[in-house]
C-alpha positions in Angstrom: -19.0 -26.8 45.7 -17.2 -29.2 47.6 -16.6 -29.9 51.6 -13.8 -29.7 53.4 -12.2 -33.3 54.9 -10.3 -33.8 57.9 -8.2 -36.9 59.2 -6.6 -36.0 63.1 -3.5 -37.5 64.0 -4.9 -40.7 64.7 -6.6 -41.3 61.2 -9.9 -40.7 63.0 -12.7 -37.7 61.6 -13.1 -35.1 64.3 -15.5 -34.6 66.9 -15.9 -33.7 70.2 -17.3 -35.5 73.6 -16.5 -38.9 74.5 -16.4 -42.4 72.3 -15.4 -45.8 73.7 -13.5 -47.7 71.2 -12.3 -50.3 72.8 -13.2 -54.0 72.8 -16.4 -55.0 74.4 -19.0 -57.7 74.5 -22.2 -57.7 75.7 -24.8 -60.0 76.4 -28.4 -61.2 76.1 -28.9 -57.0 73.9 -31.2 -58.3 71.7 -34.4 -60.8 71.5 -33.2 -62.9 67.8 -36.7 -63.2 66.1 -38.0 -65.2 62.8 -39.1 -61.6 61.2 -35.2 -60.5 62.2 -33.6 -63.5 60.4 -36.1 -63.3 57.6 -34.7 -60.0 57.1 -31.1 -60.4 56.9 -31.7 -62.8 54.4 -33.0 -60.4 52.1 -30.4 -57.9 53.1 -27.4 -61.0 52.7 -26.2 -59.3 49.5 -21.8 -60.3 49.7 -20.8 -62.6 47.9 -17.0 -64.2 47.1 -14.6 -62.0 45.8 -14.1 -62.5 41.5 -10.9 -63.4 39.7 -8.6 -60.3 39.5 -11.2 -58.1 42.1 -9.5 -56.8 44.8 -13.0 -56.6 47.1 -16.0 -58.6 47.3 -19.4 -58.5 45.4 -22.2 -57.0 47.8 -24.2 -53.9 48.7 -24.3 -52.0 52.6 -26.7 -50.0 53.8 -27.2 -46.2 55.5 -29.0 -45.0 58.1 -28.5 -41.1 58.7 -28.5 -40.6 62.3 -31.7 -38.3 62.2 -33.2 -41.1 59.4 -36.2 -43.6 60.4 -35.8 -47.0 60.1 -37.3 -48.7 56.9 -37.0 -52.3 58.5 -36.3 -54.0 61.7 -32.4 -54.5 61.1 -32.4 -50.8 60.3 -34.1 -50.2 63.3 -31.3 -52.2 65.3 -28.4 -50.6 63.4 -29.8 -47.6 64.4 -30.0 -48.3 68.2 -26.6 -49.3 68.1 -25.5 -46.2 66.6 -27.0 -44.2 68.7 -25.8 -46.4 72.1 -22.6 -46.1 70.8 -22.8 -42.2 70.1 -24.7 -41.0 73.2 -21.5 -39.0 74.7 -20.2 -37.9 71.3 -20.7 -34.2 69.8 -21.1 -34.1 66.2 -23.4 -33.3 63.6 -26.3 -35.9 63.5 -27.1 -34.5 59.7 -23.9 -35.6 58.4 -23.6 -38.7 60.5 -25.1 -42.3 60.8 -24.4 -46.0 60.3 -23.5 -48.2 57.4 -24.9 -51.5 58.2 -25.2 -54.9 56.1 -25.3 -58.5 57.2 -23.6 -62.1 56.9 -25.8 -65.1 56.5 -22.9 -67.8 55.2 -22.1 -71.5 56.5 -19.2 -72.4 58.8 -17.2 -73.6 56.2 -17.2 -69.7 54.4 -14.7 -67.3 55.9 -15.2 -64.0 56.1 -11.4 -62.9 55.6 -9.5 -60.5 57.2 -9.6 -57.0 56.2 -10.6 -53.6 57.7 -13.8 -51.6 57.0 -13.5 -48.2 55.1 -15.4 -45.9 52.9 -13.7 -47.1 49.5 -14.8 -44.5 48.0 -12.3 -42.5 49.4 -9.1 -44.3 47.6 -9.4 -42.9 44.7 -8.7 -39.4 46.9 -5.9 -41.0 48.4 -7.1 -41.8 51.9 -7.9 -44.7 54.6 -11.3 -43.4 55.9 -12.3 -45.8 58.8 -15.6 -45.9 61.2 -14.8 -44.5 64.4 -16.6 -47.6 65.8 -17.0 -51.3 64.6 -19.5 -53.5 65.6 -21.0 -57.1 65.0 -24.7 -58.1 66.6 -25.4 -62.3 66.6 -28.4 -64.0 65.7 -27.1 -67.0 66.1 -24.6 -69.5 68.5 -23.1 -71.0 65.4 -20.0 -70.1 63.4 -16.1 -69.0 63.9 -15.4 -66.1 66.0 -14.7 -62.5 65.2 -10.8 -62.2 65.4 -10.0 -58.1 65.9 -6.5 -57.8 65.7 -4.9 -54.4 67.4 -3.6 -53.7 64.0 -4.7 -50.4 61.6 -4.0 -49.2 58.1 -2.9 -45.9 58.9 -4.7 -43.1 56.5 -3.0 -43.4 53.4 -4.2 -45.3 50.8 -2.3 -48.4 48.8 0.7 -47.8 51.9 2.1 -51.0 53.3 0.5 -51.4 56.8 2.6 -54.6 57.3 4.0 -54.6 61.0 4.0 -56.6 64.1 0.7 -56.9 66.7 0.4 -56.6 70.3 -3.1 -57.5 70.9 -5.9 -60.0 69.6 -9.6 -60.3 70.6 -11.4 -62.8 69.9 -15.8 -62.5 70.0 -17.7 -66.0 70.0 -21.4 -66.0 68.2 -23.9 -66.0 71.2 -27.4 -65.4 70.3 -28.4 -61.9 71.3 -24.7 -60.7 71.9 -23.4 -57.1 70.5 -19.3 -56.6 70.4 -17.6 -53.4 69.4 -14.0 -52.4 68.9 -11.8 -49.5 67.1 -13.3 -49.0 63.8 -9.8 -48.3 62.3 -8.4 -52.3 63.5 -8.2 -55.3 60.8 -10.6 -57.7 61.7 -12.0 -61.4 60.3 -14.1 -64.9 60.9 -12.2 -67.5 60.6 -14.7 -70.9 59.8 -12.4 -73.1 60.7 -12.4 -72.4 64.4 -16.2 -73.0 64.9 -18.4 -75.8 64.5 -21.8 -76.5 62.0 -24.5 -74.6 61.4 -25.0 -71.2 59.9 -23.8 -68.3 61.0 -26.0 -64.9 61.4 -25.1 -61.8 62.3 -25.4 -58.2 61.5 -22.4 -55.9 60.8 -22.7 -52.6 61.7 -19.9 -49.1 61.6 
């Protein structure tokens, strides 16, 4: 027994109501605490990509919408899913967030790239978040860089082409930015200063 899967014309899986997926940035929408950062730490599980890999070492996470939390980033990944969904119809049991974190120094970059369910090349097919988001634990490190930029829904196509828009997000502790889940998107090290930079990834 399978399911059936549907792209729309904009890449995006169906669903009805209203979601804002534009660039934002909000302050001061979460209290940074030691049991927080304690936690991504043990969560922190990327590392470099290897010789001849096309995509990094590293587990994510997934919270089903109508899951409980099993820690305190969960429990944040969670409330950002559900801020983010509150004027969206879909179905909650097939529906939630994939979360994971970045605890690396300045001098690391995390390149650019977009986030997808890999899983779905083999079938052929781009499947992007409908909504990206990064939270900050820290004020230290390079900014987010979203460029207005997508992959379109077909696997292993060239998506080279020109760009109209960049944003760029600074690390601010306590700040939450979200943008189109389908756009490529990196931290450059280079354009911040010392220190290590926290934060927690979530789509």
């Amino acid at each position: 027994m399978s399911d059936e899967f549907v792209l729309d014309a904009t890449g995006r899986i169906p669903f009805s109501g209203a979601l804002n997926t534009s660039f934002r940035s909000f302050r001061n929408v979460i209290e940074p605490s030691e049991a927080l950062h304690a936690d991504m730490k043990v969560a922190m599980t990327a590392r470099e990509t290897d010789l001849g890999e096309q995509y990094s070492a590293g587990d994510t996470f997934f919270v089903p919408a109508v899951g409980q939390a099993r820690c305190g980033l969960e429990a944040v990944a969670l409330s950002v899913f559900r801020k983010h969904s509150e004027n969206a119809v879909f179905d909650p049991s097939r529906s939630g967030a994939e979360w994971w974190t970045q605890v690396i120094d300045v001098r690391d970059d995390i390149g650019v790239h977009f986030d997808r369910d890999y899983g779905m090349e083999e079938f052929g097919l781009n499947v992007h978040p409908h909504v990206a988001t990064v939270t900050y634990l820290s004020d230290r490190g390079g900014p987010t860089v979203v460029l207005e930029h997508s992959s379109g829904s077909e696997a292993g196509k060239d998506f080279s082409g020109s760009c109209e828009r960049v944003f760029m997000s600074y690390p601010e502790s306590g700040k939450h930015m979200s943008f189109d889940g389908r756009f490529m998107h990196a931290a450059p090290g280079d354009l911040m200063g010392k220190g290590k930079r926290r934060g927690l990834r979530s789509s």
